[in-house]
VEXKEBA-533907 format. One record per residue (C-alpha): residue number from 0; residue in one letter; x, y, z. Coordinates in nm, 2 decimals. Example, Ala and Ser with C-alpha at 12.3 -4.5 7.8 and 13.67 -1.06 7.14 Angstrom:
# VEXKEBA-533907
ATOM  resi  resn       X       Y       Z
ATOM     0     A    1.23   -0.45    0.78
ATOM     1     S    1.37   -0.11    0.71
# end
This chain:
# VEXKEBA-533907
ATOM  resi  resn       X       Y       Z
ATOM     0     X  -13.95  -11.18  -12.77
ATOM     1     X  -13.70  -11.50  -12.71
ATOM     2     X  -13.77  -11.80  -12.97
ATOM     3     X  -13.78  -12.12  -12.82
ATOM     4     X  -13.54  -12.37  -12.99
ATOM     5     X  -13.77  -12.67  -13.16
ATOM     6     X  -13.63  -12.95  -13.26
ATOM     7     X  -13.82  -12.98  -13.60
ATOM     8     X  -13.46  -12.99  -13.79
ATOM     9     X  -13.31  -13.27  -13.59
ATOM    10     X  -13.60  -13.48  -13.66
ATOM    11     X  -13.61  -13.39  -14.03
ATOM    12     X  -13.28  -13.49  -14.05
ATOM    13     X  -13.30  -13.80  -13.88
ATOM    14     X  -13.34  -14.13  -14.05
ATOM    15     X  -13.69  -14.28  -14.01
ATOM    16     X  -13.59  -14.54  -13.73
ATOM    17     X  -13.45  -14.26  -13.55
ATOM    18     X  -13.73  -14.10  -13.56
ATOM    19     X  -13.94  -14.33  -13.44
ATOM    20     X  -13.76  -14.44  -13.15
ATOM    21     X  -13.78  -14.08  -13.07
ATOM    22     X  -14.12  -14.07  -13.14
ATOM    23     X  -14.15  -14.34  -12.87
ATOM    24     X  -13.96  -14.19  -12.59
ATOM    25     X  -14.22  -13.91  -12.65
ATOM    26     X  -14.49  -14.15  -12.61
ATOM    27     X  -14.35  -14.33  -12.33
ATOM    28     X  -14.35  -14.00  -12.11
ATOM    29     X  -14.68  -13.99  -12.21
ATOM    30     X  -14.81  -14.30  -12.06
ATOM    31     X  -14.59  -14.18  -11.77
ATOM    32     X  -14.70  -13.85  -11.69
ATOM    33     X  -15.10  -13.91  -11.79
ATOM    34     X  -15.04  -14.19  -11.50
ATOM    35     X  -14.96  -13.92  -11.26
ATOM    36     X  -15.14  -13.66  -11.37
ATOM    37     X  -15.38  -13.50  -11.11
ATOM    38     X  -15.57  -13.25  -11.28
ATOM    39     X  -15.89  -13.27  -11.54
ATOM    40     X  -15.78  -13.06  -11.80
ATOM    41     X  -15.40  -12.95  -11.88
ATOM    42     X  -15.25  -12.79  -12.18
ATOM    43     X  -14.89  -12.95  -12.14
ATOM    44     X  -14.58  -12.84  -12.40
ATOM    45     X  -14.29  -13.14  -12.43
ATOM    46     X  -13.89  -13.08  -12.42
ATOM    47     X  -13.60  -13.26  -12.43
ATOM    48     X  -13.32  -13.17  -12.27
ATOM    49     X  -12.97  -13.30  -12.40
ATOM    50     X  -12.68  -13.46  -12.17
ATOM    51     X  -12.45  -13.18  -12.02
ATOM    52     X  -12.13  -13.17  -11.99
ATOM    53     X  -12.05  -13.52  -11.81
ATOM    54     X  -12.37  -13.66  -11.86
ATOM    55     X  -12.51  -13.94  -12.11
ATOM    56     X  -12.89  -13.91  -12.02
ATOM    57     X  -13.09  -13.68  -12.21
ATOM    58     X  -13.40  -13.59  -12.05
ATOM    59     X  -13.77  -13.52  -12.11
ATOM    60     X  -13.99  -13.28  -11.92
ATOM    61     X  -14.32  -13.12  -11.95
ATOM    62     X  -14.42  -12.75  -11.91
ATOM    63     X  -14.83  -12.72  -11.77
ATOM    64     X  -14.95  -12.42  -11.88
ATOM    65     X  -15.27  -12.32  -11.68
ATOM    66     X  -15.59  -12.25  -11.90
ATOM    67     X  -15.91  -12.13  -11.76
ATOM    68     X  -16.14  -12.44  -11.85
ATOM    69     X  -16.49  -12.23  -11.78
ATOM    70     X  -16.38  -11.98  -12.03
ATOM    71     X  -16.53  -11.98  -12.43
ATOM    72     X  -16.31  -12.15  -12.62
ATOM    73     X  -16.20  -11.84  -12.87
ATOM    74     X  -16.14  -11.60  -12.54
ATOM    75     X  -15.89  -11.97  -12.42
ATOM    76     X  -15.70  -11.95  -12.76
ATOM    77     X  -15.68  -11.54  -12.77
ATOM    78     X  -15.55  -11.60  -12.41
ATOM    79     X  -15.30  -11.88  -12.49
ATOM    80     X  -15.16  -11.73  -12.86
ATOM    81     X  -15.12  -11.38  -12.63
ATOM    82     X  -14.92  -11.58  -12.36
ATOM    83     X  -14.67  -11.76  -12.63
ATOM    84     X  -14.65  -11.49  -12.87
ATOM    85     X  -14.55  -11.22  -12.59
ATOM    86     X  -14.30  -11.48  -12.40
ATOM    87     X  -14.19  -11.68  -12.75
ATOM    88     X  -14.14  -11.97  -12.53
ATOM    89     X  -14.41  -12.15  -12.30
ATOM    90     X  -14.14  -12.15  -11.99
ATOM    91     X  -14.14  -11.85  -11.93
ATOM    92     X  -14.57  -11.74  -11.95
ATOM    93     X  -14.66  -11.61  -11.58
ATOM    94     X  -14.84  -11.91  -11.42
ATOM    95     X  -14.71  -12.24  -11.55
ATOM    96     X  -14.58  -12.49  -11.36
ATOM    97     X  -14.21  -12.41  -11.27
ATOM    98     X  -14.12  -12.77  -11.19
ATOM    99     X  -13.91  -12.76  -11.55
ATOM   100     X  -13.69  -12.53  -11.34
ATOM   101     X  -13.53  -12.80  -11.14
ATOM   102     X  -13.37  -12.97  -11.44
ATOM   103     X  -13.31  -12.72  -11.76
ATOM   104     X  -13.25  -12.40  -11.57
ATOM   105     X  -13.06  -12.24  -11.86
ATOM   106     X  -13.32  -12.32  -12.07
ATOM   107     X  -13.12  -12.56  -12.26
ATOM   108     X  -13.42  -12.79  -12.37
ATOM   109     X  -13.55  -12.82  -12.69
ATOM   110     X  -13.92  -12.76  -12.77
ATOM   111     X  -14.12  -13.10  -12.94
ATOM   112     X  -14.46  -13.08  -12.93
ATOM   113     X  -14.74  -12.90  -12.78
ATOM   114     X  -15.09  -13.14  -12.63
ATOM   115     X  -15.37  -13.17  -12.39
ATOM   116     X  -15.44  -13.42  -12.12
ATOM   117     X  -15.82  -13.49  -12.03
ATOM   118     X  -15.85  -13.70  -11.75
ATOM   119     X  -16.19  -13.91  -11.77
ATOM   120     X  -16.47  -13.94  -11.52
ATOM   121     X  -16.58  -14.29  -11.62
ATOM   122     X  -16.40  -14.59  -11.48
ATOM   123     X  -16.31  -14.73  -11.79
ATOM   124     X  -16.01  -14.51  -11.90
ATOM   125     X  -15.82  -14.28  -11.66
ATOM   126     X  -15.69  -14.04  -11.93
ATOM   127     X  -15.64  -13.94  -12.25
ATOM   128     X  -15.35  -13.72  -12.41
ATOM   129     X  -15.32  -13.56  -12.72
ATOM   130     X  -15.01  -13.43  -12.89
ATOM   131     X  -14.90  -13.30  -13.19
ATOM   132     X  -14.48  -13.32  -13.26
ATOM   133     X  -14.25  -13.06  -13.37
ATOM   134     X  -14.25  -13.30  -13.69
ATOM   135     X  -14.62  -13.28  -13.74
ATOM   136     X  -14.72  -13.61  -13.61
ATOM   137     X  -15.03  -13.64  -13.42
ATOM   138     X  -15.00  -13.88  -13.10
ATOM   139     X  -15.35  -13.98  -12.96
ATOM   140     X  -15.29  -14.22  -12.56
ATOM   141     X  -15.59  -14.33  -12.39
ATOM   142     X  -15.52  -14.54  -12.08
ATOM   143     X  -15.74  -14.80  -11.92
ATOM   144     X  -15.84  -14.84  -11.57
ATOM   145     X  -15.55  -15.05  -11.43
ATOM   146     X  -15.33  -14.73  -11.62
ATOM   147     X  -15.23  -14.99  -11.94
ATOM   148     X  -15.23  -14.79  -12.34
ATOM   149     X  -15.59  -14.89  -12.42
ATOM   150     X  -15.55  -14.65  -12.72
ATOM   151     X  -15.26  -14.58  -12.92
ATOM   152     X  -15.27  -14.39  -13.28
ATOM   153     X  -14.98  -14.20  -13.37
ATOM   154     X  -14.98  -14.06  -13.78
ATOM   155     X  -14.66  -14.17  -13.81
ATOM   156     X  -14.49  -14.48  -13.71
ATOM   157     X  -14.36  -14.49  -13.33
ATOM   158     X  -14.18  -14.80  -13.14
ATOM   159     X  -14.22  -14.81  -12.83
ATOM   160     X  -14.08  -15.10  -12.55
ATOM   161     X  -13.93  -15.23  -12.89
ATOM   162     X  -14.29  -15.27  -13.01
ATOM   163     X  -14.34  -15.07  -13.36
ATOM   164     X  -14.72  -14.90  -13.37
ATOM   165     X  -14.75  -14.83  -13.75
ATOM   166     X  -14.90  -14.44  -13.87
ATOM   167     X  -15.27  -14.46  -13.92
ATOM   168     X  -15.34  -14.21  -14.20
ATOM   169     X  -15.68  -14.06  -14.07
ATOM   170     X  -15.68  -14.02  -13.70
ATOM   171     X  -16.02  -13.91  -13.57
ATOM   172     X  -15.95  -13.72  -13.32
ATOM   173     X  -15.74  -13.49  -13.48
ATOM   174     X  -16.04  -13.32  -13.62
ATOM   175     X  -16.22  -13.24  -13.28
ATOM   176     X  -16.17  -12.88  -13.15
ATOM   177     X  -15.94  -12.99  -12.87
ATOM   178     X  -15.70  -13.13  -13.14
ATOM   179     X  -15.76  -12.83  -13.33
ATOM   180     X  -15.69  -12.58  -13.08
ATOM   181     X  -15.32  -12.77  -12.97
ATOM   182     X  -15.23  -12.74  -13.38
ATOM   183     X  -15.25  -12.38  -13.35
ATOM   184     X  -15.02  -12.34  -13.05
ATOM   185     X  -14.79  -12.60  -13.18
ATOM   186     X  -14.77  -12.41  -13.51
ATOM   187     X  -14.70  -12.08  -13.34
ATOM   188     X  -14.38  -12.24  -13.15
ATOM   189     X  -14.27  -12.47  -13.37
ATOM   190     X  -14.22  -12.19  -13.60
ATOM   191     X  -14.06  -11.96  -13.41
ATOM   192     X  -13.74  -12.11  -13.39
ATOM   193     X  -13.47  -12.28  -13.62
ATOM   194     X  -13.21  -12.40  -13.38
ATOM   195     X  -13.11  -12.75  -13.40
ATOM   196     X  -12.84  -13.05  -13.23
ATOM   197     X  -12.75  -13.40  -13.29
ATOM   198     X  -12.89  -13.58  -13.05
ATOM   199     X  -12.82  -13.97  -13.15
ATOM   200     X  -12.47  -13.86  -13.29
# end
């Protein structure tokens, strides 16, 4: 079993304002990919992939793991712990979405968090993701109708467009099952590896 390369040490290592500008690119892709989402339910893991040789851009992808949404919940976390734990990183579990192919082909990226998108039937929100970082923090996004951040909590303090969002110490949903079933696959991975880079020099 390969261990995916987290990012956990970086972070650590980073001074808080670092962090949470980091902390805000994540949520930025956030807001961008729950805008172009097209499924209901998606069990997405986060990576960022640093500039190459020639290059100044680092870049953020996702990696959609399908889950089978009719299925109990304990046979979709047996299912889910079995994929990671077999492949030790979520790139390479039969079935996901290969798009991360196109841009970290070596496998290059570095693992930061592990969430779920719901996309909502009513007309007042048209999504919700929920994350939790390499670093521990838990990222709730809820978007509104015209696709605008209706909700924002993050449990540590992000800054995003320049704008700071401060940590709110008790975030709700991070007690609901969905929330707890993310933590346990985010757990597994960020655990299983140690490797680290200086991103911001």
């Amino acid at each position: 079993m390969s261990a995916v390369k987290s990012l956990a040490p970086t972070i650590a290592a980073m001074s808080e304002e670092r962090a949470a500008r980091l902390r805000g690119l994540v949520v930025r892709q956030l807001i961008d990919s729950t805008r172009a989402a097209d499924g209901h339910f998606t069990l997405l893991h986060l990576f960022l992939l640093p500039p190459g040789s020639g290059e100044t851009r680092f870049k953020l992808y996702e990696v959609v793991q399908p889950v089978d949404v009719n299925a109990p919940i304990r046979q979709v976390v047996e299912d889910v712990r079995e994929e990671l734990t077999s492949s030790g990183d979520p790139r390479l579990v039969d079935g996901v979405d290969d798009r991360w192919r196109r841009v970290d082909p070596d496998l290059r990226g570095f693992y930061l968090g592990t969430g779920a998108r719901f996309m909502a039937p009513d007309l007042k929100t048209t999504g919700t993701t929920i994350m939790r970082l390499v670093d521990t923090t838990a990222v709730v996004v809820t978007l509104d109708a015209a696709q605008e951040p209706a909700l924002l909590q993050t449990s540590r303090p992000v800054v995003v467009d320049e704008q700071v969002y401060p940590a709110i110490r008790q975030i709700p949903a991070t007690a609901e099952p969905p929330f707890v079933l993310i933590d346990t696959f985010a757990g597994l991975l960020r655990d299983s590896g140690g490797e680290a880079f200086r991103p911001f020099g």
